[in-house]
VMD Tcl script that draws the C-alpha trace (Angstrom):
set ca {
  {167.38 192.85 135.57}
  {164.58 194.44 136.80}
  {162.31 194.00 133.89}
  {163.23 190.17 133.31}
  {161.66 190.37 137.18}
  {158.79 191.97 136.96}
  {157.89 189.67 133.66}
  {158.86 186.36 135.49}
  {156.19 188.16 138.51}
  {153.55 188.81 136.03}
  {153.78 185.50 134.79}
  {153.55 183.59 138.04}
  {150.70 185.72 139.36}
  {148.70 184.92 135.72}
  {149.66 181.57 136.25}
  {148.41 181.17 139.71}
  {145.11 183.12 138.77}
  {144.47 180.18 135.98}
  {145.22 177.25 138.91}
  {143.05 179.01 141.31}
  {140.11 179.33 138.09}
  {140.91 175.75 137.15}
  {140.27 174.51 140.94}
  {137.16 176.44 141.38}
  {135.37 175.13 138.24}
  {136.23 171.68 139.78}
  {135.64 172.07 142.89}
  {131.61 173.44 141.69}
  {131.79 170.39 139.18}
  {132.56 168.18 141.87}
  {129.76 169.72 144.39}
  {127.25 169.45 141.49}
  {127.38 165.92 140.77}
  {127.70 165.12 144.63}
  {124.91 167.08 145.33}
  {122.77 165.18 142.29}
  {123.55 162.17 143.30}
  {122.69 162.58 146.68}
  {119.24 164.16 145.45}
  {118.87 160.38 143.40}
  {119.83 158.42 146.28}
  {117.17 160.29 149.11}
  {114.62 160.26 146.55}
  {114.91 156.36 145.20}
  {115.42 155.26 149.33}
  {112.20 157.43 150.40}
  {110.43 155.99 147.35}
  {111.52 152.37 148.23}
  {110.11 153.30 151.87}
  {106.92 154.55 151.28}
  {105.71 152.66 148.07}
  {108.27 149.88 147.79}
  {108.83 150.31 144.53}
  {112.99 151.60 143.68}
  {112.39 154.25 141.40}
  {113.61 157.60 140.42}
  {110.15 159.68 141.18}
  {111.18 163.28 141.21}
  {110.99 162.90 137.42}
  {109.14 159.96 135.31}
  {108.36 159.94 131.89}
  {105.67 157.57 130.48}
  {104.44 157.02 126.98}
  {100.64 156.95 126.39}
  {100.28 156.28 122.52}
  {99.82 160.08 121.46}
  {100.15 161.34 124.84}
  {103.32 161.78 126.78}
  {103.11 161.91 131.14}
  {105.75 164.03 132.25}
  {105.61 163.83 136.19}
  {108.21 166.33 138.58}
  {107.65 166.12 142.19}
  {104.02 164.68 141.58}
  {102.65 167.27 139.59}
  {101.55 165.71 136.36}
  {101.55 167.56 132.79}
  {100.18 165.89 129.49}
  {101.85 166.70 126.84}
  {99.67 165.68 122.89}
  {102.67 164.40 120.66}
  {100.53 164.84 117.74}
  {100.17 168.91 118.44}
  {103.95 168.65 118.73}
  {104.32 167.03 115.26}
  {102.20 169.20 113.25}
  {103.91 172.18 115.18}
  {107.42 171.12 113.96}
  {106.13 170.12 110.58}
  {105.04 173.61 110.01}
  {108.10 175.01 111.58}
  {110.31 172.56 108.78}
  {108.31 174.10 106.00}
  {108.47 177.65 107.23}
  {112.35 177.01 107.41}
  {112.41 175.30 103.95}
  {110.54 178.07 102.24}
  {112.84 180.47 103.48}
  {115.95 178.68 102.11}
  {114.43 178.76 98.70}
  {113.55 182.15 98.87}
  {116.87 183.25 100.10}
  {118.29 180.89 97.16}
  {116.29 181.99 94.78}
  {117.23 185.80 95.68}
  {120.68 184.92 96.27}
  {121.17 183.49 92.75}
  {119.12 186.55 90.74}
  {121.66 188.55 91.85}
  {124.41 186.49 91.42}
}
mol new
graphics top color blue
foreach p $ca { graphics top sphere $p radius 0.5 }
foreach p [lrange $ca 0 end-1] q [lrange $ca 1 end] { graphics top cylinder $p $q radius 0.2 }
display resetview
């Protein structure tokens, strides 16, 4: 008697531990996306006031042929595409050489 108690205890107090974890991951879920939506809506009604324009300005992106403008809270940063390009092209052959390499090795001693 006494053990089939103290299991049937153990199990309600893990079971309550995993409804308490459950409502705490949506309770900070739920305060997240309230708290980013109210971000979008202050900063497209303060944008609407001051420029008249209804945007999203805490971050823009805009496309510049080679260039990409990445704006957050009005500081602007210019980012070359073509840099970025080369960059992963080089980082795609660095990759592919060392699959062949590791192929190659792997079937010598195979």
């Amino acid at each position: 008697m006494a053990t089939e108690n103290s299991v049937s205890k153990r199990l309600e107090i893990y079971r309550q531990k995993r409804i308490r974890r459950k409502r705490c991951i949506a309770a900070l879920l739920l305060l997240t996306v309230l708290l980013a939506a109210g971000i979008i809506i202050v900063d497209k009604s303060v944008n609407s006031l001051v420029s008249g324009q209804q945007a999203f300005s805490l971050l823009d992106f805009k496309n510049h042929g080679a260039n990409v403008e990445i704006t957050i809270m009005n500081n602007k940063v210019l980012i070359n595409i073509e840099n970025l390009r080369q960059y992963l092209e080089r980082l795609k052959n660095i990759f592919h050489e060392t699959l062949i390499k590791k192929r190659d090795n792997s079937s010598e001693s195979g």
